[in-house]
C-alpha positions in Angstrom: -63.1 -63.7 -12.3 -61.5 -64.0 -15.8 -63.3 -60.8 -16.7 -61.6 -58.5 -13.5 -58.3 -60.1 -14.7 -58.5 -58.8 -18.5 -59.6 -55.6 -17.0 -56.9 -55.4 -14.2 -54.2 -56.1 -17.4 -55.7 -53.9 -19.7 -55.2 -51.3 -16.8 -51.7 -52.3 -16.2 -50.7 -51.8 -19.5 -52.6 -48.4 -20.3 -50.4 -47.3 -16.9 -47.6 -48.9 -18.5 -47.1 -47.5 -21.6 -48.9 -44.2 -20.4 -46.5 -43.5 -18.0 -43.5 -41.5 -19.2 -40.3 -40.0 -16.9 -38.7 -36.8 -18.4 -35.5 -36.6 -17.1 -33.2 -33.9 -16.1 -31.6 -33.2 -19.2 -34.8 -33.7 -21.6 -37.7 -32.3 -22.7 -41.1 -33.9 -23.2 -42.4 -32.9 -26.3 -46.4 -33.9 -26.2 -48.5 -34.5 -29.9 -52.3 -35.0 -29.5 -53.5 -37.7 -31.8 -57.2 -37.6 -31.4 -60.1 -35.9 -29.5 -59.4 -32.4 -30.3 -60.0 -29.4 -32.6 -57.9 -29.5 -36.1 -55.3 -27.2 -37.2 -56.1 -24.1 -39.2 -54.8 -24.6 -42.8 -50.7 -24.4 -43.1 -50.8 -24.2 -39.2 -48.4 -27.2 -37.9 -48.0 -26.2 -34.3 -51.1 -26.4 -31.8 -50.9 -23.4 -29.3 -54.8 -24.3 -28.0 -55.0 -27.8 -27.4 -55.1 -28.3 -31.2 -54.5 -32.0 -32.9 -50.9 -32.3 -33.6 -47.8 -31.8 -31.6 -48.0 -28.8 -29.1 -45.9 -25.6 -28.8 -45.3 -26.4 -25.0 -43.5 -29.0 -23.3 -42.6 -30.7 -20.6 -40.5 -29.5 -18.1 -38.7 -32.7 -15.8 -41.0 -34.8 -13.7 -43.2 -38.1 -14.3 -46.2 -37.8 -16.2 -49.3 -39.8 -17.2 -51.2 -39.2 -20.8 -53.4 -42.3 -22.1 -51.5 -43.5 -24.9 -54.2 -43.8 -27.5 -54.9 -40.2 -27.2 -51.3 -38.4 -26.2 -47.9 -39.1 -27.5 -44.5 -38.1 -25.7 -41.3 -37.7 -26.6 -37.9 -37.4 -25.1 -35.5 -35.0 -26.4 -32.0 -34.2 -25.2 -32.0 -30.5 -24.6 -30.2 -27.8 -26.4 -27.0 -27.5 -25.6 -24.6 -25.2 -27.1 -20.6 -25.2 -26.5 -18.1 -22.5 -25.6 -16.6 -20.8 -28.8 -19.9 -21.8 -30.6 -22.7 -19.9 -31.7 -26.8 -21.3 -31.9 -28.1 -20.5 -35.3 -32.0 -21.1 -35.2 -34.9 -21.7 -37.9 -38.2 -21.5 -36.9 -40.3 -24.3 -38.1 -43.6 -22.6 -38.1 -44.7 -18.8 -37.8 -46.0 -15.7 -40.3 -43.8 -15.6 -43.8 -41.0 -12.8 -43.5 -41.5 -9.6 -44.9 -41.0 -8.9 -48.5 -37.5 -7.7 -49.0 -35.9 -9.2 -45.7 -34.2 -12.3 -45.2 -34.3 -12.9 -41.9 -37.1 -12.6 -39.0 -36.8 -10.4 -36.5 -36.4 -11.4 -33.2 -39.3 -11.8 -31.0 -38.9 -12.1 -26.7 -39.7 -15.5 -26.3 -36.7 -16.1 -23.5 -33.9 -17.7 -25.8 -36.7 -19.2 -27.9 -37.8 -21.8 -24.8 -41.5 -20.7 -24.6 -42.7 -21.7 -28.1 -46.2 -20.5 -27.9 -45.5 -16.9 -26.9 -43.0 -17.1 -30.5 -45.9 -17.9 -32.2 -48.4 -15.7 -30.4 -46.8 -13.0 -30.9 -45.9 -12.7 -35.0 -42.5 -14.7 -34.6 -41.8 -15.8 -38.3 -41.0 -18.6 -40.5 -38.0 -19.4 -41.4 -34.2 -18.4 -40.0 -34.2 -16.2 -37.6 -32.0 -13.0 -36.8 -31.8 -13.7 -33.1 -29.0 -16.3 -32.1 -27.9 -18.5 -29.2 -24.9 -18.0 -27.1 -23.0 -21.1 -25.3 -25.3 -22.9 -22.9 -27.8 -25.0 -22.1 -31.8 -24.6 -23.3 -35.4 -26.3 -23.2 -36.8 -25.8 -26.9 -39.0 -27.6 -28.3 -36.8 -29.1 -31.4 -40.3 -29.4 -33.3 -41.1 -26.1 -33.6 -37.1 -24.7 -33.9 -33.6 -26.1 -35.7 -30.9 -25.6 -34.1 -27.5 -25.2 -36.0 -24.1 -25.0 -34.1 -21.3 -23.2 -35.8 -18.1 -22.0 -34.8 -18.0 -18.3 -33.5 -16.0 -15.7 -35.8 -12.5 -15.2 -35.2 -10.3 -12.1 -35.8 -6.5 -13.7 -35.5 -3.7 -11.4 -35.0 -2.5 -9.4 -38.3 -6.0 -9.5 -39.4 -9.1 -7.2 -39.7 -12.3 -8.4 -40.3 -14.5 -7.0 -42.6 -18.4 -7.5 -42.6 -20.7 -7.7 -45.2 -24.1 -6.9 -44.2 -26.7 -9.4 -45.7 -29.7 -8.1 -44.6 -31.2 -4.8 -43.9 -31.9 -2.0 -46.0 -31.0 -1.8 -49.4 -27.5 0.5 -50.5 -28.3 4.1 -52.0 -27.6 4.5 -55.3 -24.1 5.2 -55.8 -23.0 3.8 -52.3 -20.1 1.1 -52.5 -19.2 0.9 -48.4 -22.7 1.6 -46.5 -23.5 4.1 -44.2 -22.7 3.6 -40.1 -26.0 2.3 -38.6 -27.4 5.1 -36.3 -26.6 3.1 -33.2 -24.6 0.9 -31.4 -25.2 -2.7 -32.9 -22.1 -4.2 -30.1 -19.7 -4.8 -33.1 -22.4 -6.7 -35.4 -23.0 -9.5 -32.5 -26.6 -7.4 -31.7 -28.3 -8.3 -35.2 -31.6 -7.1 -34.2 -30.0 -3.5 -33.1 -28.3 -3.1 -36.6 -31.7 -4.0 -38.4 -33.5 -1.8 -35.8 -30.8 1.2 -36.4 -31.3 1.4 -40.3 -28.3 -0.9 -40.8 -27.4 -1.2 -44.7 -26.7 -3.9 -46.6 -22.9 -4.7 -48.5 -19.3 -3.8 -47.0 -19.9 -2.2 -43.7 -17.2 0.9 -42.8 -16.6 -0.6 -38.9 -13.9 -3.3 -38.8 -13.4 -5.7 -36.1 -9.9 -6.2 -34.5 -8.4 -9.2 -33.2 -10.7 -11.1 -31.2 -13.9 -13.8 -31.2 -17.5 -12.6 -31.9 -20.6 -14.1 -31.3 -21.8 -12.8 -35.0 -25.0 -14.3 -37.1 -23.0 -15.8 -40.1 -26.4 -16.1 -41.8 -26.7 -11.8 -41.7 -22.9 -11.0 -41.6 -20.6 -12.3 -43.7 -16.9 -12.0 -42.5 -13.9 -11.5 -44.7 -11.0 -11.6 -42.6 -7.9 -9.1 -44.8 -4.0 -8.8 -43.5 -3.6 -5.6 -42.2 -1.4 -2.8 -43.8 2.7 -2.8 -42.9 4.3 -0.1 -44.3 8.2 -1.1 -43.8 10.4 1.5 -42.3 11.6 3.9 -45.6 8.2 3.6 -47.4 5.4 5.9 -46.9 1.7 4.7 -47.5 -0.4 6.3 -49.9 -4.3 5.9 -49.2 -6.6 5.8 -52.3 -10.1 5.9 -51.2 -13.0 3.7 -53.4 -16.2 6.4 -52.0 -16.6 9.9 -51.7 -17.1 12.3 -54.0 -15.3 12.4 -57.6 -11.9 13.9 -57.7 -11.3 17.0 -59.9 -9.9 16.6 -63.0 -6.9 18.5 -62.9 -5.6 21.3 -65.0 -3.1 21.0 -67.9 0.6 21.5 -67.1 -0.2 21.6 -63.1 3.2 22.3 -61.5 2.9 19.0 -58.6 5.3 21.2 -56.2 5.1 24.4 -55.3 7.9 27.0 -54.3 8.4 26.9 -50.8 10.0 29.8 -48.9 11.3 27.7 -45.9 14.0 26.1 -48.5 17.0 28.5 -49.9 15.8 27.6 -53.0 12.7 27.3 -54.4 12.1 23.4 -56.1 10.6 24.6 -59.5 12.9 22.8 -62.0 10.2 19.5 -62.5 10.0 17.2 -65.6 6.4 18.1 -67.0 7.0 15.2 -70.1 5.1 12.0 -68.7 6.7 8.8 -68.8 4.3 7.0 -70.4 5.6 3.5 -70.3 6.9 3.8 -66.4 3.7 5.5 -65.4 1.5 2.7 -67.3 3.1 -0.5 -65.5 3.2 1.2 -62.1 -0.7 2.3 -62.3 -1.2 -1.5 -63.5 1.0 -3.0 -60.4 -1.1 -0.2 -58.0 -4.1 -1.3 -59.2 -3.3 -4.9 -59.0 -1.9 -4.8 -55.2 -5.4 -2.4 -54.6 -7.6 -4.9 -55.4 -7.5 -7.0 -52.4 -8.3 -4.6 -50.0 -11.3 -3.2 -52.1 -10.0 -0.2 -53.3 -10.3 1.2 -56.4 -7.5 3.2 -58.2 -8.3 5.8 -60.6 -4.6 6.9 -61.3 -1.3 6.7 -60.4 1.4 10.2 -60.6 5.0 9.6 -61.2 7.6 13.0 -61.7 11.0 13.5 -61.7 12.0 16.3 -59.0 15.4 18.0 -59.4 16.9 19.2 -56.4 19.4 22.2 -55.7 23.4 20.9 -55.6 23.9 23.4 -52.8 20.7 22.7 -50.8 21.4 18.6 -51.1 24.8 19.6 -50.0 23.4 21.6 -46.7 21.0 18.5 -46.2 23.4 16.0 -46.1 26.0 17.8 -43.8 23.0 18.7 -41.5 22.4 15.0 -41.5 26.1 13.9 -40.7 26.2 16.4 -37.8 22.9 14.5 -36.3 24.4 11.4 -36.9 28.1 12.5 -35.6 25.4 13.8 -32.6 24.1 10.6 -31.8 27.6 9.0 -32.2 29.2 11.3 -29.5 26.5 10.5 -27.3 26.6 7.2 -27.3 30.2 6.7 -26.5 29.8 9.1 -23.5 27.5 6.6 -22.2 30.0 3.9 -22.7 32.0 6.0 -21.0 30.1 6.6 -18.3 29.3 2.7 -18.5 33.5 2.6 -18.0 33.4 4.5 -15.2 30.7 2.7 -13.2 31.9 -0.5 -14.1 35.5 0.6 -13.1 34.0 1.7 -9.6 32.2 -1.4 -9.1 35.7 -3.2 -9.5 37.8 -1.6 -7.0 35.1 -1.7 -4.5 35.3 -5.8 -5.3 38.9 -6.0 -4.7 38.9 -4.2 -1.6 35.7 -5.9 -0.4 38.1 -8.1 1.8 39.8 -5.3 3.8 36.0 -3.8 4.4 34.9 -7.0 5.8 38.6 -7.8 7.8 38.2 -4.1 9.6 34.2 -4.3 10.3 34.9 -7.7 11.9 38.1 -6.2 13.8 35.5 -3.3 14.7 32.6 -5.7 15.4 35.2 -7.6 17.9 36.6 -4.6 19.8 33.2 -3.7 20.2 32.1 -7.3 21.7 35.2 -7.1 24.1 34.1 -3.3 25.7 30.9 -4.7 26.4 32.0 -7.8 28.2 34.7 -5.8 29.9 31.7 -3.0 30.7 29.2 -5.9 31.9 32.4 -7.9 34.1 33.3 -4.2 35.7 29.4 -4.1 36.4 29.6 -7.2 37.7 31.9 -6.7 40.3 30.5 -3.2 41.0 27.0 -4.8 41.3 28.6 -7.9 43.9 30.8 -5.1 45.9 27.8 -3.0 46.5 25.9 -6.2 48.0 28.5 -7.0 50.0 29.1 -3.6 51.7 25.0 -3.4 51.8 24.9 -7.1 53.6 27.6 -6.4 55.9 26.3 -3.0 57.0 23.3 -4.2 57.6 24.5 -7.2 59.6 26.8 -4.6 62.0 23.3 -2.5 61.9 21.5 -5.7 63.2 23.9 -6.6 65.7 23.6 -3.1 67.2 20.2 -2.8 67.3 20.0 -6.5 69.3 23.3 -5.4 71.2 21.6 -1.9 72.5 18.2 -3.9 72.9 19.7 -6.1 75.0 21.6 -3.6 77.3 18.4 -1.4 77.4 16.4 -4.7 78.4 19.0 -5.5 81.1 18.9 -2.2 82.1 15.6 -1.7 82.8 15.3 -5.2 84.4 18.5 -4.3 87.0 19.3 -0.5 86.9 21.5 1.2 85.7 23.9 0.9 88.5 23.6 -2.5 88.3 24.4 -3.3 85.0 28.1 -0.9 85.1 29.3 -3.1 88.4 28.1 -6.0 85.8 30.3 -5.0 83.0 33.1 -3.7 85.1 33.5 -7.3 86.8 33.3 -8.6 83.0 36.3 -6.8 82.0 38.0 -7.8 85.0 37.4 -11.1 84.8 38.6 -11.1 81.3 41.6 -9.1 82.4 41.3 -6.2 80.9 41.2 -4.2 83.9 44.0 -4.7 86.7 43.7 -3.9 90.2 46.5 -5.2 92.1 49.9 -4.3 90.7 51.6 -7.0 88.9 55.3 -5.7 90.3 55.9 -3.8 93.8 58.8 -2.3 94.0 60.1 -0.5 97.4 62.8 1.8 98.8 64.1 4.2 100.4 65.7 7.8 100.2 68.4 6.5 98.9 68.7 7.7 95.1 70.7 4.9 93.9 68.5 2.2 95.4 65.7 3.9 93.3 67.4 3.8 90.1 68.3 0.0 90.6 64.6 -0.9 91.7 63.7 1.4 88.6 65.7 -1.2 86.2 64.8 -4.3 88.1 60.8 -3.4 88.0 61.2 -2.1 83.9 62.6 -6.4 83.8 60.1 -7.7 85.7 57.2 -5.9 84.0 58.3 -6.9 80.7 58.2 -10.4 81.9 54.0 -10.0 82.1 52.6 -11.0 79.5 49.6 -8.5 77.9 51.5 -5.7 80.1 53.5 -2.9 78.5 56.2 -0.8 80.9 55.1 1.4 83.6 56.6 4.4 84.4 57.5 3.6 88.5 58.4 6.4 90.7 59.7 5.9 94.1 57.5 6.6 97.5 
C-alpha cells in the first residue's frame, strides 16, 4: 500500500513539474539535458535532436517533457515598437566572410524559424537583415535582439550616408560610386551589398523624413542644407572628378562680349595677395563642413563703362518707375470697386423699400385675381344650379302632363286645365258689368261713363272698351 503511494507521488510530481503552459505571448524554448547525440565541436545550437538547447520552439499550447531529460523556458516574444528598428546578432552560424562585416541575410521569415538560419549558411555574428516594428517568435538563444530608434531626417537637413560595409572604394575615389540598383534609400541593406554598393560617403542623400536604416552598415550624418540669401549667388566647388587644368599665365577672367556697347576688357591682372589669401582661408574654412575641398579661390577687380553703368541704371529706374505705375493703377482700380460697393450700401435701403412695395402690389393682384375668381367660380354655380333646377322641374312638369295625358286623353286633360284657370279666375265668363240701352246716342255715352266706373271698381279687371247693342 505504502509502495503504490510513493509511486502515485513520484508520478504526481514528474506531471507536476513536467508539465509546462506557453502562453500567448511567449515562446517555449526547449534544451535537452541527457539521452541524446553531442554537439559537433563549436556547434551550440542542436538542429537534430542534439544535447543542448534546440533551434526550434514552442509555439502556444500545454506541453509535457520529463523534467530530468527536457528543460523549458518561457520567453516573452519579440516585440519591436513603432519609430524603432530590430537590430539582430546571430548567436551561432558559419564565420562571415573575410573582408565583410556583416552577414548576409538568409530567408528564415523575420528570423522566427531558427533551424532553416542555420541550415542554410546563415552566419555568426550581426547580421545585415533587420526588423521592422512588430511582434515576433525567435528563439532569444540563438538571436540578440537590439532596439534602436529609426533615423530621422528633420526639416532643413539632408542626411548623408556612410556606407560601412560593402566593397572597398577605388583608388582615388572620395564619394563612392551609385550602387547598380535600387537599394529603397539604404533601408534594403541586402540590395546595396547585392548591387556592388561601396563603402565611405555615398552620392544619394536622404530628405526629410524617417528610415528604417541598419545603423550598424550606414552611418548617418545629418548636414543643414544650403540657403543662399537673396543678393548672393552660390558658388559649387566640387571634392571628385577629374583634376582641373592649371590655367595659363595672364588669362583675361572676362571676355569681350558683343551684346554690351562696350566690350569689358579694362581688368586688374595684379593679384591681391593679402585679400585673396584670407578669403581662400574663410572659403576653405566654411567648405569643410560639407565635405568639400577647395583648391582655390579668384578674386578681380572688373571696371565697368561710365556710359554703359549709366544706361543700366536708367533701364533699371524705368522697370522700377514700371512696377510703380502699376501698382497704383491697381489701387486705383481697388478705389473704384470699393467706391462702387459703397453707393450700392447706401442705397441698399431704397432697393429693399421698392422690392417690398413691388413684392406687395404683387400679393394684392393676386388676391384681387383669386376674390374676382371667386365670385366668377360661385356665379357660374349658381346659374348652373338654377338652370338645372328650371330643367328638372320641366322635365317632371311635362312628365306629368304626358302621364295624365295618356291616362285621360288629351281632350280631357284641356277641359281639366281650362276649369283650373277658371276656378283660379283667370278666365271670366260672365261679364262683371252689363250695361243696356237704347238708340238713343246720349243714353250710350252716359252708360259708356257709368260702365268705364263700375269696371274700374273690379278688382284684377282693367277697362273694357263697351259698345252699345
Amino acid at each position: 500500500m505504502n509502495e503504490a503511494l510513493i509511486l502515485g507521488a513520484l508520478i504526481l510530481i514528474v506531471l507536476w513539474f513536467g508539465l509546462t503552459l506557453v502562453r500567448d505571448d511567449e515562446v517555449g524554448i526547449v534544451t535537452r539535458k541527457m539521452f541524446g547525440p553531442t554537439l559537433p565541436q563549436g556547434q551550440i545550437i542542436a538542429t537534430k535532436g542534439e544535447i543542448g538547447v534546440q533551434a526550434d520552439i514552442l509555439m502556444p499550447g500545454l506541453y509535457f517533457r520529463i523534467p530530468l531529460f527536457w528543460k523549458i523556458q518561457r520567453a516573452p516574444v519579440t516585440k519591436i515598437k513603432p519609430s524603432f528598428i530590430g537590430v539582430v546578432e546571430s548567436i551561432e552560424g558559419r564565420p562571415i566572410p573575410t573582408g565583410r562585416l556583416l552577414a548576409d541575410e538568409i530567408d528564415c521569415n523575420s528570423f522566427q524559424d531558427a533551424r532553416k538560419f542555420l541550415e542554410h549558411g546563415g552566419c555568426k555574428g550581426p547580421q545585415v537583415a533587420t526588423l521592422r516594428p512588430g511582434s515576433y517568435r525567435i528563439n532569444t538563444k540563438v538571436f540578440r535582439i537590439r532596439e534602436l530608434p529609426v533615423t530621422v531626417v528633420s526639416k532643413e537637413k539632408v542626411g548623408v550616408a556612410i556606407a560601412l560595409d560593402g566593397i572597398p572604394l577605388p583608388s582615388g575615389y572620395s564619394v563612392a560610386p551609385e550602387p547598380t540598383g535600387d537599394h529603397k534609400h539604404f533601408q534594403d541593406g541586402q540590395a546595396f551589398i547585392a548591387n556592388r554598393g561601396y563603402r565611405g560617403p555615398q552620392l544619394e542623400m536622404l530628405q526629410p523624413g524617417e528610415y528604417y536604416i541598419n545603423p550598424l552598415l550606414f552611418e548617418m550624418n545629418m548636414a543643414d542644407v544650403a540657403t543662399v540669401p537673396p543678393g548672393y549667388v552660390a558658388v559649387i566647388i566640387s571634392s571628385v572628378g577629374r583634376d582641373l587644368e592649371k590655367p595659363q599665365p595672364n588669362a583675361p577672367a572676362i571676355t569681350d562680349d558683343p551684346n554690351f556697347e562696350q566690350p569689358l576688357h579694362e581688368i586688374i591682372e595684379t593679384p591681391l595677395i593679402t585679400i585673396q589669401s584670407a578669403a581662400l582661408d574663410k572659403v576653405k574654412k566654411e567648405f569643410t563642413s560639407y565635405h568639400v575641398e577647395v583648391q582655390g579661390f579668384l578674386i578681380a577687380y572688373i571696371k565697368v563703362d561710365e556710359k554703359l553703368l549709366e544706361t543700366q541704371t536708367r533701364k533699371e529706374i524705368a522697370v522700377q518707375q514700371q512696377q510703380q505705375y502699376s501698382e497704383e493703377a491697381k489701387a486705383q482700380e481697388q478705389r473704384i470697386a470699393v467706391a462702387e460697393k459703397t453707393a450700392r450700401a447706401d442705397k441698399q435701403m431704397d432697393v429693399i423699400t421698392a422690392k417690398l412695395s413691388i413684392d406687395i402690389a404683387t400679393d394684392k393682384a393676386q388676391a384681387l385675381r383669386k376674390e374676382t375668381e371667386g365670385i366668377r367660380d360661385s356665379t357660374k354655380t349658381r346659374a348652373d344650379g338654377l338652370a338645372y333646377e328650371a330643367q328638372k322641374v320641366g322635365e317632371g312638369t311635362a312628365a306629368a302632363y304626358k302621364a295624365q295625358t295618356d291616362v285621360l286623353g288629351p281632350e280631357r286633360i284641356v277641359a281639366i286645365k281650362l276649369i283650373q284657370e277658371i276656378a283660379n279666375g283667370k278666365v271670366t265668363i260672365t261679364p262683371n258689368v252689363l250695361v243696356s240701352g237704347d238708340n238713343n246716342q246720349g243714353g250710350n255715352l252716359v252708360n259708356a261713363i257709368l260702365a268705364t266706373w263700375l269696371t274700374a271698381g273690379v278688382p284684377g279687371r282693367e277697362p273694357e272698351n263697351l259698345s252699345p247693342e
